[in-house]
Each structure stands twice: as C-alpha cells, then as structure tokens.
C-alpha positions in Angstrom: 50.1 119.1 77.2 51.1 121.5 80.3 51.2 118.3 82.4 53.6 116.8 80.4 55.9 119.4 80.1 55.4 120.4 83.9 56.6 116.3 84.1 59.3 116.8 81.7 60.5 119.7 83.9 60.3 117.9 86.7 62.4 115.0 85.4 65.2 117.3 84.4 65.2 118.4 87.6 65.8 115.5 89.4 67.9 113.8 87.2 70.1 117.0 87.9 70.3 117.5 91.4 70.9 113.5 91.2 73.8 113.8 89.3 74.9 116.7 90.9 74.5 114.8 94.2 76.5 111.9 93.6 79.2 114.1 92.0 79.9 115.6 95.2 79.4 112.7 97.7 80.1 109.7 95.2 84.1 108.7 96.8 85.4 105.8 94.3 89.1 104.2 93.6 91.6 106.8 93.2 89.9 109.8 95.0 91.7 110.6 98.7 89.5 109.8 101.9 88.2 112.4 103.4 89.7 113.5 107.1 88.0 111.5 109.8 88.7 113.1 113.1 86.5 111.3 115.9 86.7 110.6 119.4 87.5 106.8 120.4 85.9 105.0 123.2 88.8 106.7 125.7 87.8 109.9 124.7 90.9 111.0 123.1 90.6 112.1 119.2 92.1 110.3 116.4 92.5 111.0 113.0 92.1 109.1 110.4 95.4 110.7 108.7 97.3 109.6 111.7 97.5 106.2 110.1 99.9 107.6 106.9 101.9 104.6 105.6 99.9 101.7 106.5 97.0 100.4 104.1 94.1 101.1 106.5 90.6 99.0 106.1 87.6 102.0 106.9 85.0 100.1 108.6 81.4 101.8 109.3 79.0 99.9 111.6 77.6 99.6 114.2 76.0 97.6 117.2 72.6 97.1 116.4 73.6 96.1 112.5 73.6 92.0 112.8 75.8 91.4 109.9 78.3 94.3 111.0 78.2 91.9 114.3 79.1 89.0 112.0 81.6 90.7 110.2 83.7 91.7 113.6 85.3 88.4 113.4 86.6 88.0 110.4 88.0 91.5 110.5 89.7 90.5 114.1 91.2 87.2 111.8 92.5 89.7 108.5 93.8 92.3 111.2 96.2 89.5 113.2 97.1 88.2 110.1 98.0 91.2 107.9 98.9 93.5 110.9 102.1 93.5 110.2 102.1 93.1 106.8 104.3 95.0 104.2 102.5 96.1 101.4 103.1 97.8 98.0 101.4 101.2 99.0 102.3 100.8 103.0 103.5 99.1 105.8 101.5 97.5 108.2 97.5 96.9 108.8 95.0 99.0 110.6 91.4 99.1 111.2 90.0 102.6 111.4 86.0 101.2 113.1 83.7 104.1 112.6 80.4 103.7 114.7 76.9 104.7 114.2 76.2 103.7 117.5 74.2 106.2 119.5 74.3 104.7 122.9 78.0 104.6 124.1 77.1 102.0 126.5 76.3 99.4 124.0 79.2 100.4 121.9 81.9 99.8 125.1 80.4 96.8 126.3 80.8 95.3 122.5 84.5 96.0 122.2 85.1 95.5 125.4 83.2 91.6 125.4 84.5 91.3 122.1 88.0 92.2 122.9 88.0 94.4 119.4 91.7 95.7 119.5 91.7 97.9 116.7 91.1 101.3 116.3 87.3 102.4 117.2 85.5 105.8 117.0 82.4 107.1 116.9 80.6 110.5 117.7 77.4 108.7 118.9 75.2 110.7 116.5 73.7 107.5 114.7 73.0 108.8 111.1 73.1 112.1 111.6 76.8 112.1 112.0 78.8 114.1 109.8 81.5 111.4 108.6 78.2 109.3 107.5 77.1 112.1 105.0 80.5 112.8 104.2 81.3 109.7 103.0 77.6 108.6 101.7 76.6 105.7 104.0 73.8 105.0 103.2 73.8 101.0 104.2 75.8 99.2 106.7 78.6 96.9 106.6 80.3 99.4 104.4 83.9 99.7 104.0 86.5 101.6 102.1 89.9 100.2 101.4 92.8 103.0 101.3 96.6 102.7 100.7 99.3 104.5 102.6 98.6 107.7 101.2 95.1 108.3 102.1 94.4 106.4 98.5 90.9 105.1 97.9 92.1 101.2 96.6 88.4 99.9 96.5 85.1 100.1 98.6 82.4 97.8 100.1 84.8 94.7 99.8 83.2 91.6 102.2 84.0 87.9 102.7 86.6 86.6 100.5 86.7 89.8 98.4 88.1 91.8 101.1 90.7 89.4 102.0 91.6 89.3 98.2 91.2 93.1 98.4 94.4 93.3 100.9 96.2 90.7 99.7 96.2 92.1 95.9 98.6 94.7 97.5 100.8 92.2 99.5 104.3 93.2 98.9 106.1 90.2 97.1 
C-alpha cells in the first residue's frame, strides 16, 4: 500500500512539473517570439526585432545536423523567390539562421562555400545556448514562422508545407 501511494505521489508530481514546464516554454501560433539578440558571423549583433514588417522564417540548425544541410537549399530557393514578397502581415522575406554550431570555423566555411545570404547568427554554445532553451529546441531542423509583428504564424513547417506556410500569407 505505501508503495503505491509513494507511486501515486510520484506521478502527480511529474505530471505537474510537466505541465508546468511546457506552460512556460511551449511557444505556439499566436504567442510573440521571444527577442533573439545574437552575434552574426561578422561579429556585429542582430536582433531578431530588427526585422519588424517582414514575415521572417526562424531557422535553428546547424552544421553537423545532415538534414538541416539538406534543408539549406530549398530555403536559399523560398528566400529568392519570396524576398521580395508583399504579404498580408508584412512586406518582404527574411531568414533569421540561428546556429547550434560550436566551432565557428565550420559554421564560416559553410556559409561561406554555400554562399548562404541570409541572415546568420549563432553564439557557438551548441545546446547550451540560451535562445535553444528559450524557445524549446529540442530537435533540429526546427523552424518558427512569424508575421511582421513578431507574430508566431506556425512552427516546424518543412518541404512543401513550408512553402504553403508562406504562401498562405501572399498578399493577393
């Protein structure tokens, strides 16, 4: 009898910190992006509020993820062709690429050989950064779609969903 209640205690437990837990971290549709303010490969900080106005594609990856790899260019073809887009929440297309690189070297040389022209940053702290618990990465590819207001529009869109995902909000 005291085991099951000690289990039954237990359980209640967990399943509230759980909750409680993906209460705070859990970002879905219609919640604002948190503030991303990281360094880019020049050095120089950018925010992710400095993109106000444009709908803005969040991508987390990084170098050593193989289908992040994969992904880079089909978002290089939805970036040239929705660039300068008008939209119903924005005007114009940006890529806000957040690292989770930790070896600057292999993140430069793969912009650089890829000739990735969007914006990247990263503060080379792999998992442990703060904008990965902040938003709760806890897989890569992951990406979070937001409109000109900072908007969350929808999250972890690949393929032909994401390209769906933007042009939903094509302005007609």
């Amino acid at each position: 009898m005291k085991i099951f209640i000690l289990s039954l205690i237990l359980f209640v437990f967990s399943a509230t910190v759980s909750t409680v837990y993906a209460q705070q971290n859990g970002l879905e549709p219609r919640d604002r992006a948190p503030e991303i303010r990281l360094p880019s490969v020049k050095g120089d900080t950018l925010l992710l509020s400095s993109l106000k106005g444009k709908l803005v594609l969040i991508d987390f990856w990084a170098t050593w993820c193989a289908p992040c790899v994969q992904e880079q260019s089909e978002l290089a073809d939805l970036y040239h062709k929705y660039k300068q887009a008008v939209f119903t929440n924005g005007k114009g297309f940006e890529i806000y690429g957040v690292s989770l690189d930790a070896k600057k070297p292999n993140w430069e040389n793969f912009i650089t050989t890829n000739k990735i022209n969007w914006i990247q940053v990263s503060d080379l702290k792999f998992w442990k950064s703060p904008v990965a618990k902040t938003y709760n990465i806890q897989a890569l590819p992951y990406n979070i779609l937001i409109d000109g207001n900072g908007i969350i529009l929808a999250k972890n869109l690949h393929g032909i969903d994401l390209e769906n995902g933007i042009a939903r909000y094509l302005r007609k």
